[in-house]
VMD Tcl script that builds the backbone (N, CA, C; Angstrom):
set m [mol new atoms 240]
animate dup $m
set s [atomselect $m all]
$s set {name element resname resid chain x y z} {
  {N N UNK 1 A 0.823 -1.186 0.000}
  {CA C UNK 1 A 0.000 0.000 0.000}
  {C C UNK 1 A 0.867 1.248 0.000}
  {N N UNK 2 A 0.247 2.346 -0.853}
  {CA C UNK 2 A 1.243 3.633 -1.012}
  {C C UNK 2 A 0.705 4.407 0.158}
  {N N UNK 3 A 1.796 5.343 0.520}
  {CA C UNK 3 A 1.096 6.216 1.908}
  {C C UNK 3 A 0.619 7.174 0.910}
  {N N UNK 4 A -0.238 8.064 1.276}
  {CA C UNK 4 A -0.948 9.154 0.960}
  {C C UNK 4 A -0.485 10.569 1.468}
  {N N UNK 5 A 0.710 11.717 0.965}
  {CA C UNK 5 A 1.467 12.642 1.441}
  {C C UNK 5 A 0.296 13.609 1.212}
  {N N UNK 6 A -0.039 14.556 2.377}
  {CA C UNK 6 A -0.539 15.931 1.880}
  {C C UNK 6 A 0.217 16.900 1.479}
  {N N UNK 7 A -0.355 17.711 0.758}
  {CA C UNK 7 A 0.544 19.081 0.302}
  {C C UNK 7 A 0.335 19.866 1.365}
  {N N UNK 8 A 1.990 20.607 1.863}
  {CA C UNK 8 A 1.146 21.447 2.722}
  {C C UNK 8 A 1.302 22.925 1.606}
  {N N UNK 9 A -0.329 23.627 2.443}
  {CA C UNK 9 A -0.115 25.046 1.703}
  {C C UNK 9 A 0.430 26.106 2.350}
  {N N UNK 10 A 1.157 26.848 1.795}
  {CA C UNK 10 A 1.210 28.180 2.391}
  {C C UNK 10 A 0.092 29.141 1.856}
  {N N UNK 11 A -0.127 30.042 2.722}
  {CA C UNK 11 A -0.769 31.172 2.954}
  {C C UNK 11 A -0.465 32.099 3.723}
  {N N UNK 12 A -0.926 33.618 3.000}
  {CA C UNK 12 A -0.597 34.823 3.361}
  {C C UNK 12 A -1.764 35.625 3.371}
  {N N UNK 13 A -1.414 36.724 4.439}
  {CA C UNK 13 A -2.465 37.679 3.941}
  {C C UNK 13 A -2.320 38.573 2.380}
  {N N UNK 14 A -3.252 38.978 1.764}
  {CA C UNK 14 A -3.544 39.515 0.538}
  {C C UNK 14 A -2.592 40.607 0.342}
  {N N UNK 15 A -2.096 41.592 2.348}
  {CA C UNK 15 A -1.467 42.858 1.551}
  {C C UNK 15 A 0.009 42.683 1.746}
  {N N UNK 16 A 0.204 41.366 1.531}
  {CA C UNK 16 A 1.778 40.375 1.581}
  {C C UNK 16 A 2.110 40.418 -0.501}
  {N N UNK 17 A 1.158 40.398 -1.133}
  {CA C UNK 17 A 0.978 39.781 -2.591}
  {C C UNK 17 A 1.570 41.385 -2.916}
  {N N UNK 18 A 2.809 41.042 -4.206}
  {CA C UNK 18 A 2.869 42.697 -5.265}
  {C C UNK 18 A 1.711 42.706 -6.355}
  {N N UNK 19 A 1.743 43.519 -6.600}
  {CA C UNK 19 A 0.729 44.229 -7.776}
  {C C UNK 19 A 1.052 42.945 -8.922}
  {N N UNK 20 A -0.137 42.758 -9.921}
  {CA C UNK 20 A -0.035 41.983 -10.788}
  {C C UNK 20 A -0.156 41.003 -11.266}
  {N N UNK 21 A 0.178 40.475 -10.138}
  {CA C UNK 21 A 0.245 38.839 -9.861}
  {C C UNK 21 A -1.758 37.744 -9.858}
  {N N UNK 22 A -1.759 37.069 -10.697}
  {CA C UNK 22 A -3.118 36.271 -10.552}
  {C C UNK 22 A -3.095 35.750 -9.541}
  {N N UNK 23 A -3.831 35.630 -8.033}
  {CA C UNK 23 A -3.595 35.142 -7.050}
  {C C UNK 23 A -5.265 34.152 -6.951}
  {N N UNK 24 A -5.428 33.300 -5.643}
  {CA C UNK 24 A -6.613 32.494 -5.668}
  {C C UNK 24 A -6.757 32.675 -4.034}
  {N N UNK 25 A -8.130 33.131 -3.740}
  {CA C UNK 25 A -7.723 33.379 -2.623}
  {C C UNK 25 A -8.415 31.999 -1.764}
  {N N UNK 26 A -7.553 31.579 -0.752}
  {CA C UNK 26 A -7.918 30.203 0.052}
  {C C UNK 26 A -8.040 30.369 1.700}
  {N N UNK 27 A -8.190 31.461 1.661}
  {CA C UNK 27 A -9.445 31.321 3.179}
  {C C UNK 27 A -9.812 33.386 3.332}
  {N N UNK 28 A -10.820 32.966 4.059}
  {CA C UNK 28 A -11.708 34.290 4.222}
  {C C UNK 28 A -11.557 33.965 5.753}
  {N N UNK 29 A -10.583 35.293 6.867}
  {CA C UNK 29 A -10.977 35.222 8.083}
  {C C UNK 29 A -12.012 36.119 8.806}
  {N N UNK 30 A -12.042 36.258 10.171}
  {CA C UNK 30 A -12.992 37.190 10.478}
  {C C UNK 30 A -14.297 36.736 10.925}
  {N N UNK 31 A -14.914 37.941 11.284}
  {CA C UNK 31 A -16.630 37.042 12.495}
  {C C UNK 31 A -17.535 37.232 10.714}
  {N N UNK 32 A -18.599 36.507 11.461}
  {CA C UNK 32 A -19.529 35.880 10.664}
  {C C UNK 32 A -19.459 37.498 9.359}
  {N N UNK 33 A -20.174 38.471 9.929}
  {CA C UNK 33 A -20.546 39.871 9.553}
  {C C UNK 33 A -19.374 40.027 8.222}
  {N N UNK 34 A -18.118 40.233 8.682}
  {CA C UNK 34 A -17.038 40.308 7.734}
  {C C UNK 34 A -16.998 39.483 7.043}
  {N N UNK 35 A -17.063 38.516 6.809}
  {CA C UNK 35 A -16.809 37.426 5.872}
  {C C UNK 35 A -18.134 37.641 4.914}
  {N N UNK 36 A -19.355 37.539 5.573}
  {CA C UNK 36 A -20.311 38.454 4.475}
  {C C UNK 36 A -20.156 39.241 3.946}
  {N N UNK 37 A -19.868 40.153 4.431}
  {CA C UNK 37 A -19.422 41.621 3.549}
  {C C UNK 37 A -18.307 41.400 2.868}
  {N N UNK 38 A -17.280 40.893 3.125}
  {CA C UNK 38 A -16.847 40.189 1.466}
  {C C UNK 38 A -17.203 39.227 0.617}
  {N N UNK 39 A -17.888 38.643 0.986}
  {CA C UNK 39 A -18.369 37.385 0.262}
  {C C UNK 39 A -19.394 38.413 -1.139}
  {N N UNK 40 A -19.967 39.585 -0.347}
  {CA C UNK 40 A -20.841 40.128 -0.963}
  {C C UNK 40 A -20.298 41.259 -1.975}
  {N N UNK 41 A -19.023 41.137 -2.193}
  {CA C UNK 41 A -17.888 42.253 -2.958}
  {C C UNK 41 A -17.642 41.198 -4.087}
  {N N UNK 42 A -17.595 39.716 -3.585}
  {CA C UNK 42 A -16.810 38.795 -4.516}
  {C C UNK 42 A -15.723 37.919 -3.699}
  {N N UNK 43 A -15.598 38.506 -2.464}
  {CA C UNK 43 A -14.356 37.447 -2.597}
  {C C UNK 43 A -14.532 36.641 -1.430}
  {N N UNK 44 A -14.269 35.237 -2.432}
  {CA C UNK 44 A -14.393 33.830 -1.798}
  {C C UNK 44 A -13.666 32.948 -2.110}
  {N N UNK 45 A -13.359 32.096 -1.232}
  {CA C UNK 45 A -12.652 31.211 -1.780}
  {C C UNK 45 A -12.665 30.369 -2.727}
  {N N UNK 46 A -11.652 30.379 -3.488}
  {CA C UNK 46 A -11.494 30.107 -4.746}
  {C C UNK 46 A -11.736 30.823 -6.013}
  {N N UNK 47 A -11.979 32.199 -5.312}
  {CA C UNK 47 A -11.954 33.146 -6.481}
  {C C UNK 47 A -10.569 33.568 -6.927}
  {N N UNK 48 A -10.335 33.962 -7.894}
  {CA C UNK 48 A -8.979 34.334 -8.655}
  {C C UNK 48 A -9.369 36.461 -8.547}
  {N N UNK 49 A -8.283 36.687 -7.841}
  {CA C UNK 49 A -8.412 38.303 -8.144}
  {C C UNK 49 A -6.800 38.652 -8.684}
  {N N UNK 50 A -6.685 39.932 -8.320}
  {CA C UNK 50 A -5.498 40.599 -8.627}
  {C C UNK 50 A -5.282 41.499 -8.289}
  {N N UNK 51 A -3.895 42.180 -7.762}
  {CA C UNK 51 A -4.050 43.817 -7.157}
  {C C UNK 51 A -3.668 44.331 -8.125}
  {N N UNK 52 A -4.082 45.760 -8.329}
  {CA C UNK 52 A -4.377 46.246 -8.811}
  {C C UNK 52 A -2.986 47.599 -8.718}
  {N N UNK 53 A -3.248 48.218 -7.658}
  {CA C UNK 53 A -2.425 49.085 -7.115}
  {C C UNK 53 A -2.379 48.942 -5.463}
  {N N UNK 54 A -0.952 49.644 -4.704}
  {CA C UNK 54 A -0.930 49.489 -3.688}
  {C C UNK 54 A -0.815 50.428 -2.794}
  {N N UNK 55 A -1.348 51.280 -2.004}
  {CA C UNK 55 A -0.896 52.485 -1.184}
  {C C UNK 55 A -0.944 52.326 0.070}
  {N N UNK 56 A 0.312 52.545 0.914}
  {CA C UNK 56 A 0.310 52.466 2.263}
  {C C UNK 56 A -0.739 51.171 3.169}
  {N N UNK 57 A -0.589 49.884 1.986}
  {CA C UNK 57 A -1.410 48.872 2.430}
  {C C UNK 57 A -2.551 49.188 2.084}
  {N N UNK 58 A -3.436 49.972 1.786}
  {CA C UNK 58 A -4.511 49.784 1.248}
  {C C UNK 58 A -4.167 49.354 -0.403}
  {N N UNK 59 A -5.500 48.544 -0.561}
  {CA C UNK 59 A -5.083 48.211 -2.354}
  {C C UNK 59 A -6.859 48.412 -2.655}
  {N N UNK 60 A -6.418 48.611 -3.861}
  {CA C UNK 60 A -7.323 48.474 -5.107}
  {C C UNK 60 A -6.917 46.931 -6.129}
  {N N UNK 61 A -8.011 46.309 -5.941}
  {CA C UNK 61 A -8.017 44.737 -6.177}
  {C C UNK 61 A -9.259 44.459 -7.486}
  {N N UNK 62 A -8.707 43.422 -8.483}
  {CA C UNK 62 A -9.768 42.941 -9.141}
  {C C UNK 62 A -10.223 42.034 -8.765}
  {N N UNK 63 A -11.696 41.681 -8.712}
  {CA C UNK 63 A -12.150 40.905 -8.750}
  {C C UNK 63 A -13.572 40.583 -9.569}
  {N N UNK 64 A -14.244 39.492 -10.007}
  {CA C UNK 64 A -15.093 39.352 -10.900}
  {C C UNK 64 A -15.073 40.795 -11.596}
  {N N UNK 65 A -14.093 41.007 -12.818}
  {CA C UNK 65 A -14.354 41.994 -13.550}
  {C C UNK 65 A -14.735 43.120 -12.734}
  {N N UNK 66 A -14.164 43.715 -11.379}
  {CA C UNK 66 A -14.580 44.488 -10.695}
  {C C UNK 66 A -13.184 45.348 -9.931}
  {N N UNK 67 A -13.420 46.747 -10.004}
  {CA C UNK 67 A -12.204 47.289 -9.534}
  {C C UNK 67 A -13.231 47.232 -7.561}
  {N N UNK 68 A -12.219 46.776 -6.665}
  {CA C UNK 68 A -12.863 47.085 -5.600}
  {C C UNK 68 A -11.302 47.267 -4.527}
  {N N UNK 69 A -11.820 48.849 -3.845}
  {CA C UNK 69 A -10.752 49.179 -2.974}
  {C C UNK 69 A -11.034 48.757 -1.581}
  {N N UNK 70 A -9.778 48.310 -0.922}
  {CA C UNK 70 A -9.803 47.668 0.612}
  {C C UNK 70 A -8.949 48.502 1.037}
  {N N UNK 71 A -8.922 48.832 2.542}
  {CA C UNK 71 A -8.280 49.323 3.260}
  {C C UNK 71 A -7.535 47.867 4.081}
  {N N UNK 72 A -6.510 48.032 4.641}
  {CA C UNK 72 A -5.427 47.293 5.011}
  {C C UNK 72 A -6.213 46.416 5.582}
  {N N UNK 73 A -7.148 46.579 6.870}
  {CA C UNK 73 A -7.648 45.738 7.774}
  {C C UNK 73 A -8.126 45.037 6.995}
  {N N UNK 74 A -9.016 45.109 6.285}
  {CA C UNK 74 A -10.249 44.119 5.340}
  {C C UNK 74 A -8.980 42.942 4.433}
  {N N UNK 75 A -8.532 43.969 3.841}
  {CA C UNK 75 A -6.978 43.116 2.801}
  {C C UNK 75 A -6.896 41.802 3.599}
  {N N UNK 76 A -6.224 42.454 4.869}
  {CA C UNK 76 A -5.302 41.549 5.951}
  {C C UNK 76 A -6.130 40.436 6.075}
  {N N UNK 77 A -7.229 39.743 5.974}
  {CA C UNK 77 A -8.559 39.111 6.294}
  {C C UNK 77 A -9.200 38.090 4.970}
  {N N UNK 78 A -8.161 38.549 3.833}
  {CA C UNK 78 A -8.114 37.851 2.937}
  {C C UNK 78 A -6.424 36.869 2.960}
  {N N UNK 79 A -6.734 35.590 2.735}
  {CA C UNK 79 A -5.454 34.626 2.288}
  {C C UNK 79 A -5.155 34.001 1.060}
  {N N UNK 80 A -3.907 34.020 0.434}
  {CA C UNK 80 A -4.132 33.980 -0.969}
  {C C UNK 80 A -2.909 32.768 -1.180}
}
mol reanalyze $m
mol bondsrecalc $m
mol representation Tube
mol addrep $m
């Protein structure tokens, strides 16, 4: 019998990622409320976004064909 190895993943928060890059994001943290309110922007896991631009940790991010700006805290709350 073969053993069965998991992959492990890494993950980061979102305002870790440079500009450009196709990223997938693989976990949404935060209380129930927050995770709605992004879920309700687009971003969920397993969505594909992209930053966009970066200022002082806040970014401007694509997602579903959508320019949408985060401030650092919200970013930080995404893992990619």
């Amino acid at each position: 019998m073969g053993c069965v190895q998991e992959r492990e993943v890494f993950m980061m928060p979102l305002t870790f990622a440079d500009s450009g890059q196709l990223l997938t994001i693989q976990k949404i943290t935060g209380n129930d409320e927050t995770k709605q309110h992004l879920a309700t922007l687009g971003f969920v896991t397993g969505e594909e976004i992209s930053i966009i631009n970066k200022n002082g940790g806040n970014l401007i991010v694509n997602v579903k064909d959508s320019r949408i700006a985060l401030d650092k805290t919200l970013a930080n709350r995404i893992y990619i």
